[in-house]
N, C-alpha and C positions, 0 to 999 in steps of 0.2 A: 339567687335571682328568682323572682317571682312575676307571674303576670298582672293584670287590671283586677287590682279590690285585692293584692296582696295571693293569689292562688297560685301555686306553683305553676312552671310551663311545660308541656310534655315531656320535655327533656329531662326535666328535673324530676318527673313524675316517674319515667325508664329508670333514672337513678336509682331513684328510692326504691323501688321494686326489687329492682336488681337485688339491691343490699337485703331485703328481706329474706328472698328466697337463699341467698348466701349463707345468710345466718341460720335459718330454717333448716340448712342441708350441712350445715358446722357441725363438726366432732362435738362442741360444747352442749347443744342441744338434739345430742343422739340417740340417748338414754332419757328427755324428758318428752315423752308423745305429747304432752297436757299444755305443758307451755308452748309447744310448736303450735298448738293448733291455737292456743290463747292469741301467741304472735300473730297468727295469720290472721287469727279473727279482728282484730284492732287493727290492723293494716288495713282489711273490706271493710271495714265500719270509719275509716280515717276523717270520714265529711265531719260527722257530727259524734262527740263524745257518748260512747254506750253507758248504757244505767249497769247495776252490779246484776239486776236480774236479767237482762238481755245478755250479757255475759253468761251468767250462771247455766241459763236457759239453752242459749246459742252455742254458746265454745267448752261448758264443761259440762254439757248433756245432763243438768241438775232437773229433776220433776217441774213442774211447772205450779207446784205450792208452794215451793223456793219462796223463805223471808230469808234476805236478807241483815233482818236485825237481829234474827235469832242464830245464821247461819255464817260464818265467817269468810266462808272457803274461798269466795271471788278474792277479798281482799288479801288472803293467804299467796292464792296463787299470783294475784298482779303482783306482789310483794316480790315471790321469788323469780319473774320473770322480770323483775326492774333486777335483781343482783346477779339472773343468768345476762342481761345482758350487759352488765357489767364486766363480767368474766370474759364473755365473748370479746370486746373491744378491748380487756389486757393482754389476751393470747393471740388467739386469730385476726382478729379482728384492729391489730395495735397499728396497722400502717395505715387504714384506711380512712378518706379522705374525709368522710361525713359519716356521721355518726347520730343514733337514735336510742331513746331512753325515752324512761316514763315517770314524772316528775310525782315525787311524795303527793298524795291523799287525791289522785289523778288517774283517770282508766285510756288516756290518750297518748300516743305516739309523739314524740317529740326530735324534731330534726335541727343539728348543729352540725357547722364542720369544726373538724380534729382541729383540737390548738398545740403548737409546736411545743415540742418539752424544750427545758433551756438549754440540754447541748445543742438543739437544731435551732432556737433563736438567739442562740452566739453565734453557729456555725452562717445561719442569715446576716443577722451582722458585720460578720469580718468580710463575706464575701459583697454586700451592700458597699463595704470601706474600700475595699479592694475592685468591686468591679470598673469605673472609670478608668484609672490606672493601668488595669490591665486591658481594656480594650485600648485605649494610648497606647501601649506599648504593641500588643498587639498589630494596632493599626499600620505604625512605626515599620514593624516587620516584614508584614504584606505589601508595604510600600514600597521595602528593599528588596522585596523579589523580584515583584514587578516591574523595579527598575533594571534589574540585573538580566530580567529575561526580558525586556524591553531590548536591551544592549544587544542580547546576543540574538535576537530576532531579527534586529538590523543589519548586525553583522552577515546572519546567514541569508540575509535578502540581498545584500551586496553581493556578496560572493555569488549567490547566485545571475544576479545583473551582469555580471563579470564573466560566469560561465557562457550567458547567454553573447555575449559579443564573438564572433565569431571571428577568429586571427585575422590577422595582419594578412598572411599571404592568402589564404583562402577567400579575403573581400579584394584581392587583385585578380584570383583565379575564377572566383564564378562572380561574371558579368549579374549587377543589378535589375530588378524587373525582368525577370527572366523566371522561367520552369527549368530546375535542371532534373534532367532523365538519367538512371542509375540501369545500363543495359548491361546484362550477364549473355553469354553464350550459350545456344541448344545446339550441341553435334549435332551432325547428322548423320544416320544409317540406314543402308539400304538395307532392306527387307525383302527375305524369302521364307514366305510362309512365318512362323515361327520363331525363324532363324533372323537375328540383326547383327550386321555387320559393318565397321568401319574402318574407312581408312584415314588416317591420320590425315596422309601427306595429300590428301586431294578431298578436297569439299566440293565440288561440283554435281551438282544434281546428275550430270551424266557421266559421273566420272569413272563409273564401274566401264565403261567403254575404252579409257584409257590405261585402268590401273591394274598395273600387274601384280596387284596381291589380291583382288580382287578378281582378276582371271579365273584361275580354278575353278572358286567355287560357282561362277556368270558358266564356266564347261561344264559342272555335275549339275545345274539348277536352272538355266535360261537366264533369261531378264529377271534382275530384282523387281518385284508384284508393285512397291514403291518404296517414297524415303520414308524417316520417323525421326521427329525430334522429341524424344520419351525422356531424357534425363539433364540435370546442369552438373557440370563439377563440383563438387564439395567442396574448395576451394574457394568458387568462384562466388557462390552461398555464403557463403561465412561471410567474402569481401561486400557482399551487397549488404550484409545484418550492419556489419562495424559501418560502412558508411551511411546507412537510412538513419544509423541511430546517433551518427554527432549531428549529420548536416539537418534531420528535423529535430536533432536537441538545442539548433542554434536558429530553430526560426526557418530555416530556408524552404522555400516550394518544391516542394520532390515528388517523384514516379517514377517508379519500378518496371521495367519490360525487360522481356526477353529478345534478341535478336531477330523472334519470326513474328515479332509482333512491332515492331518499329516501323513508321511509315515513315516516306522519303521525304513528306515535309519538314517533321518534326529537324529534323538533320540541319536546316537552316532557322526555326525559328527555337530552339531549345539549348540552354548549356547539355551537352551529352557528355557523360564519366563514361567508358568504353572498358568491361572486362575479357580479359581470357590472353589466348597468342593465336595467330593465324588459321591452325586446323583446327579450331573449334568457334575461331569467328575471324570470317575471314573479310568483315571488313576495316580490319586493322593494318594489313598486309599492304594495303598503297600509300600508306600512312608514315611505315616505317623505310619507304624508299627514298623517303623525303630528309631523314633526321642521321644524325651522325650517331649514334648508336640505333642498334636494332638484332632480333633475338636471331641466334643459329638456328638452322634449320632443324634441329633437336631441342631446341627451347629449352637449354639446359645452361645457357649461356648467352652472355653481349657482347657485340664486335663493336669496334670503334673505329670510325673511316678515319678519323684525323685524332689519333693519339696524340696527348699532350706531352710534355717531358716525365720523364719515370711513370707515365701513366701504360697500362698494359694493352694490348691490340684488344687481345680479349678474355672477359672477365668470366672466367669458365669454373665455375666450383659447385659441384652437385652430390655430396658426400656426406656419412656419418658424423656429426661431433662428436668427438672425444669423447668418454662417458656418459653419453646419454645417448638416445634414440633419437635426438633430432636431426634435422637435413638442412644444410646449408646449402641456397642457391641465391641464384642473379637473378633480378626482376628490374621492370623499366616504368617509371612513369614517364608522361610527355602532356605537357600542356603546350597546346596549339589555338591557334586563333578557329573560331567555328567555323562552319556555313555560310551563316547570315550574321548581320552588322548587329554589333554587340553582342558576340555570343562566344563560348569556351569550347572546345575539345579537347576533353582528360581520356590518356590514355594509361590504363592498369593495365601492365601486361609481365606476364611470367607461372610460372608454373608453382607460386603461392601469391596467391593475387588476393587471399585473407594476409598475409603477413606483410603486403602494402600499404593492403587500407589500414590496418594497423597502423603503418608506421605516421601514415599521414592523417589520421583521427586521435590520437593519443597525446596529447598533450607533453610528457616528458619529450618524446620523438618531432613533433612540429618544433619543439624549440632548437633540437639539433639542423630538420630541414631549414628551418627558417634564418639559423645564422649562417649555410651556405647558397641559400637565396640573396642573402643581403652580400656576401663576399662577391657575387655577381653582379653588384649593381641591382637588385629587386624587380630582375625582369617580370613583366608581363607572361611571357612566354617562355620556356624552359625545358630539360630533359635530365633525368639522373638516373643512375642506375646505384642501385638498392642491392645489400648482401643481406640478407634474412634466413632466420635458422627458425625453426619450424616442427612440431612433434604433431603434425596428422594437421588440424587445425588450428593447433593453439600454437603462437607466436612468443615463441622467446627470446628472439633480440632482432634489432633492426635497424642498419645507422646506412648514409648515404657516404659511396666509396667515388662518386663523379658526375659535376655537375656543369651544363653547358646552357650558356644562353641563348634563346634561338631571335635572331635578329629581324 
């Protein structure tokens, strides 16, 4: 490619340069100072064709009485600087793309590109014959990916649509257009000095005044200085993770509080999940006075005001499993009508209250809940009581042993 009036373009200009100084600095012309310098010299003189005396003069430092006609040597050297750069583009110089010589009875630089030898204009050729075909085929092939990963992009966007639909029984249990509140329990502890102390069996802000485990130390210390609610159960933490993370993996409006942070509206205008058992949230306790099961006073177990046929008073099991470290206990949920009009109250309660939300977040386990839902008629409102085995937080099994519809 050439610019206006046939002159090379800058580009072409870098080219050629480049290749000079290439050749200039070749293994082929390492051992000849005389033609390195000839070469360069025709290169800076490229505009207009040098005379043999400008040569002689210029590039082989000849006197400046230099004939010509008497003297050979320019045309010696162009000679052998046309056959060094023969040499150079057989050796080094055999891949490269453009290529310069200096044409018989001629002191000028001459620029052509490399012409393909015939293995490489067959090897053009066949691949000329062949390329159509193979991009057909080609194309062909990318088409069959793309169908196939079409397919399974759909598939996995269903299933995902699918995930997000939230069961059956859990779009009867939290009321639509609603916020539901996921509330964990903060004991609380009276404080002396340093010292934090609680009693299980009495949550009342004043209740160091009533309680006799609490006596002693109210005789060695005074009045507790105040309360503290500094810690949640481990238990109770887990059940908040497993439930935050189906009900806003299904879309639902969710927030998290702690029980010292609940205000007495929320109570009527909010679906409330409720964790813990009695001495650690004890607004659960007038709750369970209401319902045919409810936890023993050790919350280590369910009593049952109106046992069924072969069904057991109560369901008392808090012991090692067989060959493993886990703990089998009783736990309770209870869905109740809320506060205010259209709203839910879920009660989680028991002393693994991660191995509920479990049972009722987990897909394999909702399809056990959900076919003794339906054997009740698909109440609205409901109670069952849960056996779950347990190794600290992690749940390894959990099936529903009794289930009551609340009318």
């Amino acid at each position: 490619m050439t610019g206006n009036g046939g002159a090379p373009l800058p580009c072409e200009i870098a080219e050629r340069e480049g290749l000079i100084q290439d050749i200039a600095a070749s293994a082929t012309f390492a051992k000849a100072p005389a033609l390195r310098r000839l070469l360069l010299y025709l290169w800076q003189e490229r505009a207009a064709e040098p005379s043999e005396y400008s040569i002689a003069i210029d590039a082989l430092g000849k006197r400046e009485d230099f004939d010509p006609k008497i003297d050979a040597s320019v045309r010696v050297h162009v000679s052998r600087l046309r056959s060094k750069l023969k040499e150079y583009f057989e050796k080094e110089g055999e891949l490269r793309p453009l290529r310069v010589s200096i044409p018989p009875g001629a002191h000028q630089l001459v620029w052509e590109p490399r012409e393909a030898s015939a293995t490489e204009s067959s090897l053009y050729a066949i691949a000329a014959k062949w390329a159509k075909p193979a991009a057909i085929i080609l194309l062909v092939a990318l088409c069959a990916v793309l169908l196939v990963r079409n397919r399974k992009v759909e598939q996995e966007l269903a299933a995902a649509r699918q995930n997000l639909v939230l069961p059956e029984i859990w779009q009867t249990i939290l009321k639509p257009g609603r916020l539901t509140r996921v509330i964990y329990p903060m004991p609380m502890f009276h404080v002396w000095g340093d010292l934090r102390v609680r009693d299980v069996k009495n949550t009342a802000v004043d209740g160091w005044k009533t309680s006799p485990r609490l006596k002693p130390i109210v005789e060695l210390f005074g009045e507790p200085s105040a309360v503290s609610h500094s810690y949640a159960v481990s238990s109770d933490i887990w059940a908040v993770i497993e439930l935050t993370r189906f009900l806003s993996s299904h879309g639902i409006p969710l927030e998290v509080a702690n029980t010292n942070n609940i205000l007495l509206h929320q109570y009527g205008n909010d679906n409330l999940i409720l964790l813990g058992i009695p001495p650690t949230n004890p607004t659960l306790d007038p709750y369970l006075k209401r319902t045919n099961f409810y936890l023993t006073p050790e919350n280590d177990g369910i009593v049952s005001r109106a046992p069924k046929p072969g069904e057991p008073g109560i369901f008392r099991t808090a012991r090692t499993v067989a060959g493993s470290s886990a703990i089998a206990r009783h736990g309770l949920l209870v869905v109740l009508p809320g506060h205010g009009p259209n709203t839910s109250l879920i009660l989680v309660m028991g002393l693994q209250t991660s191995a509920i939300a479990t049972f009722i977040s987990a897909p394999p386990s909702i399809e056990n809940w959900t076919r003794e839902w339906r054997k009740a008629g698909s109440p609205s409102h409901f109670e069952m009581v849960l056996l779950t085995q347990s190794d600290g937080v992690i749940t390894k099994s959990a099936e529903c042993v009794a289930f009551r519809a609340i009318r």
